[in-house]
C-alpha positions as CSV (number, residue, x, y, z in Angstrom):
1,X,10.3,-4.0,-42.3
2,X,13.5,-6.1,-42.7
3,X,13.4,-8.1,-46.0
4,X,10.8,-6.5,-48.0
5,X,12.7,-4.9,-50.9
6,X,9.8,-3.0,-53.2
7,X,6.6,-0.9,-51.5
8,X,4.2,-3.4,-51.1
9,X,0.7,-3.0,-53.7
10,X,-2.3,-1.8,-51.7
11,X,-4.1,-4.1,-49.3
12,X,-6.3,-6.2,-51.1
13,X,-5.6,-5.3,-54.6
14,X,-4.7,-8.0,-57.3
15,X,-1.3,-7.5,-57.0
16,X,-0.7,-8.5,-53.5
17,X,-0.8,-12.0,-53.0
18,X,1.9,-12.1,-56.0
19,X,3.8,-9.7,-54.1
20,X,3.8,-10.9,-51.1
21,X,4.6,-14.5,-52.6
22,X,7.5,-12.9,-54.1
23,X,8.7,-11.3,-50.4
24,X,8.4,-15.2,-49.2
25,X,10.8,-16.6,-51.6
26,X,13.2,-14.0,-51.1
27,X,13.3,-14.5,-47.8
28,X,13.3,-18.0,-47.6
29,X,16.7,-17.9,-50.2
30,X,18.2,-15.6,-48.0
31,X,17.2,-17.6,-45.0
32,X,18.5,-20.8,-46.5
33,X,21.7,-19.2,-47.4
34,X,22.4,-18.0,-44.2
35,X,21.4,-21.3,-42.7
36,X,22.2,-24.2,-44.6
37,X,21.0,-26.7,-42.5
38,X,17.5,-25.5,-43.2
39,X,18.3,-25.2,-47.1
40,X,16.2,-28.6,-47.6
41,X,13.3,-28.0,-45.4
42,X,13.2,-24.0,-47.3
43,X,12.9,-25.9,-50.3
44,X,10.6,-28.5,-49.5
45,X,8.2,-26.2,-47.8
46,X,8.9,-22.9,-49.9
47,X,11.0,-23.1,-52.4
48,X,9.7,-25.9,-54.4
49,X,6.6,-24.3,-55.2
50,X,5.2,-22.4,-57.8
51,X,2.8,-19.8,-55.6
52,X,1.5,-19.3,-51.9
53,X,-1.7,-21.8,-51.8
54,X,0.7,-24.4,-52.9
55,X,3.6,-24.0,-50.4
56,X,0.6,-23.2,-47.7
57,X,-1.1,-26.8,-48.9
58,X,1.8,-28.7,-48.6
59,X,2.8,-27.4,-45.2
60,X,-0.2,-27.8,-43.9
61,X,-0.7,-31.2,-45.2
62,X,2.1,-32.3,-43.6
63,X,1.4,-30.2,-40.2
64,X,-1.9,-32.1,-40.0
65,X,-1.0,-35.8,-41.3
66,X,-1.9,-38.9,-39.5
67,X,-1.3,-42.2,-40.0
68,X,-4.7,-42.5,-40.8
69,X,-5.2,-39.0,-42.7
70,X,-2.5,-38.5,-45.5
71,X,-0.6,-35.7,-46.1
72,X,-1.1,-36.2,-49.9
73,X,-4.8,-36.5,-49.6
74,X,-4.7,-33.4,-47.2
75,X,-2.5,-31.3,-49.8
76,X,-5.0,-31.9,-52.5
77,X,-8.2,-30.7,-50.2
78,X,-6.4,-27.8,-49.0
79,X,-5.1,-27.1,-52.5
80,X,-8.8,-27.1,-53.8
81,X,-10.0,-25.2,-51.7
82,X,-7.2,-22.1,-51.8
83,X,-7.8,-22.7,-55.7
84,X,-11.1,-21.8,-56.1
85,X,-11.7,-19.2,-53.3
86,X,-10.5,-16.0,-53.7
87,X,-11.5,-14.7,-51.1
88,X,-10.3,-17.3,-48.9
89,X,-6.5,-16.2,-51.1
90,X,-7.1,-13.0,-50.1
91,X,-8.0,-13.1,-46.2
92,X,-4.7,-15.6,-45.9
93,X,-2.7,-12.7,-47.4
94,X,-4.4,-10.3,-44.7
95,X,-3.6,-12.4,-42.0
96,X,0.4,-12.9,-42.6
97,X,0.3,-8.9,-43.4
98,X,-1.2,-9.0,-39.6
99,X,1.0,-11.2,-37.9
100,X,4.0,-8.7,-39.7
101,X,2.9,-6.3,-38.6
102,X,1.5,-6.3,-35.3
103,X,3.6,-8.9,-33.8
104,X,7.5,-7.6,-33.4
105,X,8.6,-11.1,-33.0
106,X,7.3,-11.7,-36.0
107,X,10.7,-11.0,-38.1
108,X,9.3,-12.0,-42.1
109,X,6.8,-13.4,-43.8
110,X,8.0,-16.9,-44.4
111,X,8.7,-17.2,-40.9
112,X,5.0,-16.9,-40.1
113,X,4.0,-19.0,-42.7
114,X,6.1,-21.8,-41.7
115,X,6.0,-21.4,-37.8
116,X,3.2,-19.1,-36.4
117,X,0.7,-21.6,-35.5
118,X,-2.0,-19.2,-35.0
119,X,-1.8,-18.3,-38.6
120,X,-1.5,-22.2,-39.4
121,X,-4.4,-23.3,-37.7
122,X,-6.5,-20.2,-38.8
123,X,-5.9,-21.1,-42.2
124,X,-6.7,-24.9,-42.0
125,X,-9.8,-23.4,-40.0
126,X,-10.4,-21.6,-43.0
127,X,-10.5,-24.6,-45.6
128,X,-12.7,-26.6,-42.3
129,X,-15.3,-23.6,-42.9
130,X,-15.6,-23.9,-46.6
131,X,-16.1,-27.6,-46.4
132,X,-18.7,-27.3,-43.9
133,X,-20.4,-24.5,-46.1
134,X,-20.4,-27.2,-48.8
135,X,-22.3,-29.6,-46.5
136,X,-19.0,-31.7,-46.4
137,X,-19.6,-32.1,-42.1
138,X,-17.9,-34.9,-41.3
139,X,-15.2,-33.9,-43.0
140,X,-14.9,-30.5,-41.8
141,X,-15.3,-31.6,-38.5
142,X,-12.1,-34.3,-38.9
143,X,-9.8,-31.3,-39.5
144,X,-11.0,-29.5,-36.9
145,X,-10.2,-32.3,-34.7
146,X,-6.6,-32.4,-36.2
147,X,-6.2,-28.7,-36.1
148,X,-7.2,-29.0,-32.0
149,X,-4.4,-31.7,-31.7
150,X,-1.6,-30.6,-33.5
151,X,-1.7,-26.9,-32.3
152,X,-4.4,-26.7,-29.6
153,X,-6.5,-24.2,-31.0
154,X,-10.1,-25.5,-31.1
155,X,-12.1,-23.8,-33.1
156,X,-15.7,-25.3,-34.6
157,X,-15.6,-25.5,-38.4
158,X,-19.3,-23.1,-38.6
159,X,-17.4,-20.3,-36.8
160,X,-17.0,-17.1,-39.4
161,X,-14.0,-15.4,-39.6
162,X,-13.0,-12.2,-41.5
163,X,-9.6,-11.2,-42.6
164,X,-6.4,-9.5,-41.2
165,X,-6.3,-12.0,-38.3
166,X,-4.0,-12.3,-35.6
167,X,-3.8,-15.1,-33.3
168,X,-1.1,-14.5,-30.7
169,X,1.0,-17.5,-29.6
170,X,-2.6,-19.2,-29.9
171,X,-2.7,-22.3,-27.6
172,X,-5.9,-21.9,-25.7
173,X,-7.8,-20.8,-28.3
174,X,-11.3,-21.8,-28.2
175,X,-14.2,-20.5,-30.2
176,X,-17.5,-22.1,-30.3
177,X,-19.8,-22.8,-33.7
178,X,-21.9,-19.6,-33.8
179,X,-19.5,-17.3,-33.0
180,X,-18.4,-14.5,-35.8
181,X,-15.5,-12.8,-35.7
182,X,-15.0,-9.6,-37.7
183,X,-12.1,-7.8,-40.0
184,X,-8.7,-6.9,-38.5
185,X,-9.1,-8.7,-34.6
186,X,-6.6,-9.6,-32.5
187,X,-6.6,-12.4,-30.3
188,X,-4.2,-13.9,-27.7
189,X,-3.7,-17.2,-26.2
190,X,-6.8,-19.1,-24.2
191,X,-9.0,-17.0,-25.4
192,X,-12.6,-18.7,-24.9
193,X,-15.3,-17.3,-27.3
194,X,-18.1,-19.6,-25.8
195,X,-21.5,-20.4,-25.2
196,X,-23.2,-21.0,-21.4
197,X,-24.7,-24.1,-21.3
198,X,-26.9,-26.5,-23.1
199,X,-29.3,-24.3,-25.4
200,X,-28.5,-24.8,-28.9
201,X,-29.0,-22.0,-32.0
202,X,-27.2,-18.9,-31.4
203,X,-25.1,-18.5,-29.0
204,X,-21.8,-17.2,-29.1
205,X,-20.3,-13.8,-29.5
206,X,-20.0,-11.6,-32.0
207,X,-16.9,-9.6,-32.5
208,X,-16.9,-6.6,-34.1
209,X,-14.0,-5.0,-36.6
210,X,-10.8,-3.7,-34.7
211,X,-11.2,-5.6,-31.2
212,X,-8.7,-6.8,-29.1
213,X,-8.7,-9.6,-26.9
214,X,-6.2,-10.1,-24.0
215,X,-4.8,-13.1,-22.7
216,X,-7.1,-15.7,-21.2
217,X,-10.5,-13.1,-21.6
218,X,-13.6,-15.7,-21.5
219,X,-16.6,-14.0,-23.2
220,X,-19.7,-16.1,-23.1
221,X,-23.0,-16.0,-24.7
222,X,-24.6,-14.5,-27.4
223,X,-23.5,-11.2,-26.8
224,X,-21.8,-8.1,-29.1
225,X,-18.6,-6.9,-28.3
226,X,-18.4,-3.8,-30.3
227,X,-15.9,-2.3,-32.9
228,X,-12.3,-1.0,-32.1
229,X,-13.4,-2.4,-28.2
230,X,-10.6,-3.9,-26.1
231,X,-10.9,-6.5,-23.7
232,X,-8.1,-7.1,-20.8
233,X,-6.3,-10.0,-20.5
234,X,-8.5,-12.3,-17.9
235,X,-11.3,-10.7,-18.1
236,X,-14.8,-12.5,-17.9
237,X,-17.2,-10.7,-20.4
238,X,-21.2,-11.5,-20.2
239,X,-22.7,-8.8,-22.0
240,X,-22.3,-6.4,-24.6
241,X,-19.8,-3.8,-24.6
242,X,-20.1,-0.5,-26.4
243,X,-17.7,-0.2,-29.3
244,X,-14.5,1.5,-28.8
245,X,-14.8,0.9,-25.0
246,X,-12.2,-0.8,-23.1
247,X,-13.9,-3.5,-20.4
248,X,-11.6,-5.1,-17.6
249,X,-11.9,-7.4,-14.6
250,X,-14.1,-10.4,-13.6
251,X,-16.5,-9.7,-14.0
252,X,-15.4,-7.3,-16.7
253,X,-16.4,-3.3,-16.4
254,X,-15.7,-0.7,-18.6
255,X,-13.2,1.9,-17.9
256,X,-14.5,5.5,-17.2
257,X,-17.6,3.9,-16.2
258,X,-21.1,2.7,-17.6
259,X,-22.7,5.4,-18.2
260,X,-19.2,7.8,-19.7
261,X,-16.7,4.9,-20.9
262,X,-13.6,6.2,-22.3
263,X,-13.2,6.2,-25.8
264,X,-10.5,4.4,-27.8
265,X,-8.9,6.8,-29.9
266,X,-7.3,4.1,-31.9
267,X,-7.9,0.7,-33.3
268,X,-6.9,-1.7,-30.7
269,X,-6.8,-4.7,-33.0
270,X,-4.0,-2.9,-34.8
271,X,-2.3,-1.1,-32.2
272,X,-2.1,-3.9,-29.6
273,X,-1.8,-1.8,-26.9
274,X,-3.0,-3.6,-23.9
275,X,-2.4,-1.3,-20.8
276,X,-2.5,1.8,-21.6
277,X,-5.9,1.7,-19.3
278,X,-4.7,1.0,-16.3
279,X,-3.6,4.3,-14.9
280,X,-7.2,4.8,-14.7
281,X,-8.9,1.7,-13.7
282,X,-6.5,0.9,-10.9
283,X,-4.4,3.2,-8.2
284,X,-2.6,-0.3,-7.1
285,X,0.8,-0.4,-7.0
286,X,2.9,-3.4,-6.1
């Protein structure tokens, strides 16, 4: 992986969010000397800071700014929060190691953290969550209301996420309050994780560890889509769906059929293979 100069500590250890802080300074220096008209804007965003929740605060302070809503007051919630959540530290680590490595446009670490808005406005949905956990609502709900117009990703402040996250190119994104959203997903752009209609409670879907979701799926309801599953890309999803099974179409089937699906051999969410299916679900050839 280009720019990473020492093996990297193991996944979730202590070690890792100083590593990985020190990968994103390197590569910001050797990105500002290579560029020098982004040498002030490195510095501003990167460089001038003493660890990853403070560059990550600023940025997204000044991503999600109003005229009304101050990047200053905005850098010292999101500061606060990263502060004095660990866990919340850790999962934002996870998430740039996933966008590094399962997206091959993605060429370092600082470029994510300064331009992937899927990681930007997971991370903001992040700090929304833990306010809302604190019964801070109405705040909460503001920032998700910034976070839907700056990078049009909409997703309600009560939905859980866990770590190693990817969301792909990201505009679209819409998942509702009750959703839950396991470890080491991927998800591409207008995706809808959403309810169908009115009722109120429970209601959206659960996603287990290892799924991916294609391009423009819509899965609605209260329904389980199972670990290391794959969903195609347009695909209309309305009940559950077996883990490690691959479901396709509108409405969406699963390959090999209902009653013998295929098996994923691997973890879709990590491998981001998205058509290695189709030999079998389709002879159509254009």
């Amino acid at each position: 992986m280009g720019g990473i100069c020492h093996p990297s500590p193991p996944p979730g250890s202590e070690e890792e969010e100083k590593w990985l802080w020190s990968q994103i300074v390197l590569e910001a220096r050797n990105d500002a000397e290579a560029e020098p008209a982004l040498a002030s804007y490195l510095y501003s965003t990167i460089l001038s800071h003493s660890s990853l929740e403070r560059s990550l605060a600023f940025h997204l302070g000044n991503k999600l700014c109003s005229s009304t809503l101050l990047s200053t007051l905005l850098y010292d919630i999101f500061l606060d929060v990263f502060s004095n959540d660990g866990r919340l530290r850790s999962a934002t680590v996870a998430d740039l190691r996933a966008a590094r490595e399962r997206d091959p446009a993605c060429v370092s670490f600082s470029h994510c953290l300064l331009n992937y808005k899927g990681f930007l406005a997971l991370q903001a949905h992040r700090v929304a969550h833990n306010l809302w956990n604190q019964s801070r609502k109405p705040l909460a709900l503001a920032l998700q209301s910034r976070i839907s117009d700056v990078f049009a990703v909409d997703i309600h402040p009560a939905a859980q996420f866990g770590k190693g996250i990817l969301l792909d190119h990201a505009t679209g994104v819409v998942v509702g309050e009750t959703a839950v959203i396991g470890n080491n997903v991927s998800i591409l752009h207008h995706v809808t994780l959403g309810g169908t209609g009115k009722v109120s409670g429970d209601r959206h879907p659960k996603i287990g560890d290892g799924v991916l979701i294609g391009a423009a799926a819509t899965i609605l309801g209260k329904i389980k889509i199972g670990e290391g599953a794959k969903i195609g890309a347009g695909s209309v999803v309305l009940i559950d769906v077996p883990p490690r099974t691959t479901a396709v179409g509108n409405p969406a089937r699963l390959i090999g059929g209902k009653q013998k699906p295929k098996e994923n051999k691997d973890i879709p969410g990590e491998s981001m293979d998205h058509t290695s299916f189709i030999s079998e679900w389709s002879d159509y050839i254009i």
